[in-house]
C-alpha positions as CSV (number, residue, x, y, z in Angstrom):
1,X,0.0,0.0,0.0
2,X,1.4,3.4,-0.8
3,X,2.2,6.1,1.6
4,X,-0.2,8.8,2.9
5,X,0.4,11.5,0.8
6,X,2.1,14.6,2.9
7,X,-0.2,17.6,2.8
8,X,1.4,20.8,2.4
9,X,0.1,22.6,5.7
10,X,2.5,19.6,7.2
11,X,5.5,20.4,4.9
12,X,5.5,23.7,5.7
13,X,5.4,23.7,9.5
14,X,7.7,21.1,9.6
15,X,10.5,23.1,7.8
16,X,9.4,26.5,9.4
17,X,9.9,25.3,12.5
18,X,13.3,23.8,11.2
19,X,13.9,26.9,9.7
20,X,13.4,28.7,13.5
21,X,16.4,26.4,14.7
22,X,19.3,27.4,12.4
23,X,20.0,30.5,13.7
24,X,20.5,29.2,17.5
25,X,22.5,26.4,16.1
26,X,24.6,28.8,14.2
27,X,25.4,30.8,17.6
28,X,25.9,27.2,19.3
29,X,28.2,26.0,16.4
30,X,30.5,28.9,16.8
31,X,30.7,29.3,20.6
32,X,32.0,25.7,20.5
33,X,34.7,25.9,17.6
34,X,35.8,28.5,19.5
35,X,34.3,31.5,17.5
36,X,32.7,34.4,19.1
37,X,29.5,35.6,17.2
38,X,27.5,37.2,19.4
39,X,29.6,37.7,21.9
40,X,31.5,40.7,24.0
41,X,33.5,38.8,25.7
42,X,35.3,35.5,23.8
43,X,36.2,34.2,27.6
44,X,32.7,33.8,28.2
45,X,32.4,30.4,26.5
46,X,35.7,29.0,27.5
47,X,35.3,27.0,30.3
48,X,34.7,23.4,30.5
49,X,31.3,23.7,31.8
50,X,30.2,26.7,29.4
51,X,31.3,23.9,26.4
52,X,29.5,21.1,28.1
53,X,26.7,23.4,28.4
54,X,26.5,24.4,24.6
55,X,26.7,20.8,23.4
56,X,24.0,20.1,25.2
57,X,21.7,23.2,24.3
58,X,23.2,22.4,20.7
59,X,21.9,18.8,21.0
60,X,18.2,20.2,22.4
61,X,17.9,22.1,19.0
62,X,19.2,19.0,16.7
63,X,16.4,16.3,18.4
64,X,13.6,19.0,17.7
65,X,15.0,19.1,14.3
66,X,14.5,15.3,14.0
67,X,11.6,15.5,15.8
68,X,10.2,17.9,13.6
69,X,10.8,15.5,10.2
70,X,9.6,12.6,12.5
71,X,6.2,14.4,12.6
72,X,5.6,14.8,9.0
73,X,6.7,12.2,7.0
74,X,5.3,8.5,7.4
75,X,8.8,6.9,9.0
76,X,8.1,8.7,12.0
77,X,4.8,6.8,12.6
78,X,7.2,3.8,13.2
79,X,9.2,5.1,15.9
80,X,8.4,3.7,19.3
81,X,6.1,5.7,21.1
82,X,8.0,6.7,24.5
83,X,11.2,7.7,21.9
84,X,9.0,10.5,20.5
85,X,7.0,11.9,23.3
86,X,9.5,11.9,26.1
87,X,11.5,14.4,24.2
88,X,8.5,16.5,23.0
89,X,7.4,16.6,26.6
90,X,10.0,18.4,27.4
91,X,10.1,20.4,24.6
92,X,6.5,21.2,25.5
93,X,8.0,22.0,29.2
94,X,10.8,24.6,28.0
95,X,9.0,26.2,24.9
96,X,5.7,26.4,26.1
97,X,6.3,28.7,29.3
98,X,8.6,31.4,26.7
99,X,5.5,30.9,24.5
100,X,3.0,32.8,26.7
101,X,5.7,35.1,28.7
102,X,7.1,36.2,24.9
103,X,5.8,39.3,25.2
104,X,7.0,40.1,29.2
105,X,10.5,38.8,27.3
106,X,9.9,41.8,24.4
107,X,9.3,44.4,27.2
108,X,12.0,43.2,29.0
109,X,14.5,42.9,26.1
110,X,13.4,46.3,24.6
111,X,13.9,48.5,28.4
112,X,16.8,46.6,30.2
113,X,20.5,47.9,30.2
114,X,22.2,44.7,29.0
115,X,25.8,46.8,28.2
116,X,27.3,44.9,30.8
117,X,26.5,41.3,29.2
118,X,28.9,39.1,27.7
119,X,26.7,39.0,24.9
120,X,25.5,41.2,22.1
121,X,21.8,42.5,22.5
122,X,20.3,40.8,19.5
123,X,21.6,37.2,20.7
124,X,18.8,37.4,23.0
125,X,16.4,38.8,20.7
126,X,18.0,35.6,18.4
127,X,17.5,32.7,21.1
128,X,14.2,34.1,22.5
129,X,12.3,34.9,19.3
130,X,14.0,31.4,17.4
131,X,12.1,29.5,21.1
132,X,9.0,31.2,20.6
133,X,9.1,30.6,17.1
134,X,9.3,26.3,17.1
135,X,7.4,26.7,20.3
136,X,4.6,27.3,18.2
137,X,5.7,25.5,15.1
138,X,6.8,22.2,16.3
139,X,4.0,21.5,19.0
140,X,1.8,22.5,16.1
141,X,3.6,19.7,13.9
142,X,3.7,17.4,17.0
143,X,-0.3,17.8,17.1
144,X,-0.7,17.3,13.7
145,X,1.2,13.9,14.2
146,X,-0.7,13.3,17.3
147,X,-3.7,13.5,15.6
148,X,-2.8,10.7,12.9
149,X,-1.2,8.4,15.2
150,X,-3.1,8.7,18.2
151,X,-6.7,9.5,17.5
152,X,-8.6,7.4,20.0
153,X,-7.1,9.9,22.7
154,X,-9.3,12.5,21.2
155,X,-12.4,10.9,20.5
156,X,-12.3,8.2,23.1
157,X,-13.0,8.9,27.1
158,X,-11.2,8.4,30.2
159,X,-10.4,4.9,31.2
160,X,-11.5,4.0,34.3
161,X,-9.8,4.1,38.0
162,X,-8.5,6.8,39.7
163,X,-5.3,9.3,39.8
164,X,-3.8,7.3,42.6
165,X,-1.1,7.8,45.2
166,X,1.2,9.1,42.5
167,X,-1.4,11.6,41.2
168,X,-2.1,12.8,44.7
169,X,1.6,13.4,45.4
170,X,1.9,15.5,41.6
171,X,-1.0,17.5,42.5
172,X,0.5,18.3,46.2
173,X,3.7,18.7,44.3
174,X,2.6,21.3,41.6
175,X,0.9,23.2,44.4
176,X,4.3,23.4,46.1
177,X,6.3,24.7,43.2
178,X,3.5,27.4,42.2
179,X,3.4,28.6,46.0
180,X,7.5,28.8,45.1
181,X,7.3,30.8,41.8
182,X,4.7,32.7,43.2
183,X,7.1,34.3,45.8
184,X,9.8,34.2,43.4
185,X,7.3,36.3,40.9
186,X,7.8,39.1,44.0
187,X,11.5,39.0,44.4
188,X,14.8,40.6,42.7
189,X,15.4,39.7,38.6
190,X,14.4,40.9,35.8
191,X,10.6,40.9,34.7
192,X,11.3,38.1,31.8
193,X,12.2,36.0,34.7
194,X,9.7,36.8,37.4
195,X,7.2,36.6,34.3
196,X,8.7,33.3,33.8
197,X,7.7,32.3,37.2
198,X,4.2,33.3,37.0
199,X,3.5,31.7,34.5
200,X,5.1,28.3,35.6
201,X,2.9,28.4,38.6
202,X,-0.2,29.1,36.4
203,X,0.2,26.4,34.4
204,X,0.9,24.0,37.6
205,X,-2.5,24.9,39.0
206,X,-4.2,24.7,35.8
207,X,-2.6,20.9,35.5
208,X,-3.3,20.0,39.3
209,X,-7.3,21.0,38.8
210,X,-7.1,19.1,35.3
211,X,-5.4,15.8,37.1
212,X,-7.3,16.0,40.2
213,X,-10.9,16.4,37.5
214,X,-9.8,14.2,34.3
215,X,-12.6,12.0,35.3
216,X,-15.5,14.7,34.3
217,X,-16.2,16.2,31.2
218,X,-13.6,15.4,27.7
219,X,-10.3,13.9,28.2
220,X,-8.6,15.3,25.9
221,X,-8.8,19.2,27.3
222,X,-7.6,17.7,30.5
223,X,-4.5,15.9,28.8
224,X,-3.6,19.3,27.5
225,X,-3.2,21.0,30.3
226,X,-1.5,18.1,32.5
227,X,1.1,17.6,30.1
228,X,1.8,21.0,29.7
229,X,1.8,22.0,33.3
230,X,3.6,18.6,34.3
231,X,6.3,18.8,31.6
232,X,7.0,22.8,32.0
233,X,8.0,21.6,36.0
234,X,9.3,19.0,34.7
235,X,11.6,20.6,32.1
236,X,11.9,23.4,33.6
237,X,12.9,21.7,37.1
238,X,15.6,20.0,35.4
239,X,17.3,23.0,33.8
240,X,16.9,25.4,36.7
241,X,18.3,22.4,39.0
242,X,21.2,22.0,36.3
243,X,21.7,25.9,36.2
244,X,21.6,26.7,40.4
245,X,24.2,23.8,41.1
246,X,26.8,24.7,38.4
247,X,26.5,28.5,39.1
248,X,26.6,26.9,43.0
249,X,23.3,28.6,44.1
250,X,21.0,25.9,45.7
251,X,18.8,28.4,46.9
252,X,15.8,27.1,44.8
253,X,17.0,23.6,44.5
254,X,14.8,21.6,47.2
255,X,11.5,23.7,45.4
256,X,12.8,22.3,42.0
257,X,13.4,18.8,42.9
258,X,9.8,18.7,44.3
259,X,8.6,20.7,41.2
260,X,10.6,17.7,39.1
261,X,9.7,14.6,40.7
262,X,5.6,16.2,40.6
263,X,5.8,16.5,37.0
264,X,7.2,13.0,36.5
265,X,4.2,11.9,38.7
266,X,1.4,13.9,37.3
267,X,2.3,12.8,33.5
268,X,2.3,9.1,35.0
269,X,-1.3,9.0,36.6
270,X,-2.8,11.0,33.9
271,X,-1.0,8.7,31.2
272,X,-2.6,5.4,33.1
273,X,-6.2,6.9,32.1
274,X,-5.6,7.3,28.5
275,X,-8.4,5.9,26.1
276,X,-7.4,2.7,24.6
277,X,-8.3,0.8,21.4
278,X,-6.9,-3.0,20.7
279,X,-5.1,-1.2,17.5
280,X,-3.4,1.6,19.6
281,X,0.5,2.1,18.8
């Protein structure tokens, strides 16, 4: 039997939102050769950490480029199905949250005094507006595959039972971490990163109250918002955790591991309740 035919709405998001990668690879590409576009001071990116850091911000942007062809054409249907969303669940997690504080970011980026930077002003309008940008496009392509692959999770409802202990604990969880950001939201930084945490703890209540309902109404809605809440703590968790002990500030680190592990446990219960059909992949 011949392939589905590829429409073009598919094509084009896919390699738009390919397109939004290049030019924070470029900037990743050069920093580790040892070039400095983009930057004020060359020193900047010289340490071991700093490179160990780039290849793996690098590496971030080259899986949602294969992620991105693994969406539209048909050999991505054939990848196993924890290989593809585990990745775009935390791509989901990162991009989503810059997504909806883009334009606290603009205001930010257009009134702060970033002279004393190590990098040029328009990197950051660069890796900001390139996240926003296959925030949008590649969870657009990932629910176009979604769609295809797994439609039963749209039409079908809830399987039966209940969140569980582990639900309990992620809904306890994401209250914890938006009581955290919350007061964070209040405190010193700039007001791209105390947007940031506003809307991290937004989205964690909006996934508890989904979790702690999934059984009323459409599933589907609920899904949304659980794994969007649960992977922006979880992805987010992970970098800030990542960030506060290599820059030796563990501060926030007890708030993010609980922030973490609630993610992890919210995307479990909620994925035990999925719709089923004997054909699922």
């Amino acid at each position: 039997m011949a392939p589905p035919k590829i429409s073009s709405v598919r094509l084009i998001v896919c390699y738009a939102a390919i397109l939004g990668t290049l030019p924070y690879l470029t900037l990743k590409a050069s920093w580790v050769t040892g070039g400095s576009l983009g930057l004020r001071d060359p020193s900047f990116v010289d340490s071991d950490l700093m490179l160990f850091a780039n290849l793996v911000t690098g590496g971030m942007d080259v899986v949602a480029v294969i992620l991105a062809l693994a969406f539209t054409y048909s050999w991505g249907r054939r990848i196993p199905a924890p290989l593809v969303l585990f990745p775009i669940w935390i791509g989901t997690g990162l991009l989503a949250p810059i997504v909806l504080d883009l334009p606290v970011i603009v205001a930010d980026l257009t009134t702060a005094q970033l002279t004393e930077m190590p990098l040029e002003n328009w990197v950051w309008a660069v890796v900001y507006g390139g996240f926003a940008w296959q925030g949008v496009l590649l969870l657009t392509a990932f629910v176009l595959y979604a769609r295809d692959r797994w439609w039963f999770v749209v039409t079908g409802t809830v399987k039966p039972g209940t969140i569980g202990v582990a639900g309990l604990l992620g809904i306890v969880a994401a209250l914890v971490s938006a009581i955290g950001h919350s007061i964070w939201a209040f405190g010193p930084g700039g007001i791209a990163a105390r947007g940031q945490d506003v809307v991290l703890a937004v989205l964690g209540v909006l996934a508890a109250i989904a979790l702690a309902n999934v059984s009323r109404g459409r599933f589907w809605p609920r899904l949304v918002l659980v794994w969007t809440g649960a992977g922006a703590m979880a992805g987010t968790g992970v970098w800030g955790l990542f960030s506060s002990l290599t820059m030796g500030s563990t501060g926030h680190a007890a708030v993010l591991a609980v922030q973490v592990i609630g993610g992890v446990l919210m995307m479990t219960s909620i994925l035990r309740r999925l719709p089923v059909v004997e054909q699922a992949t």
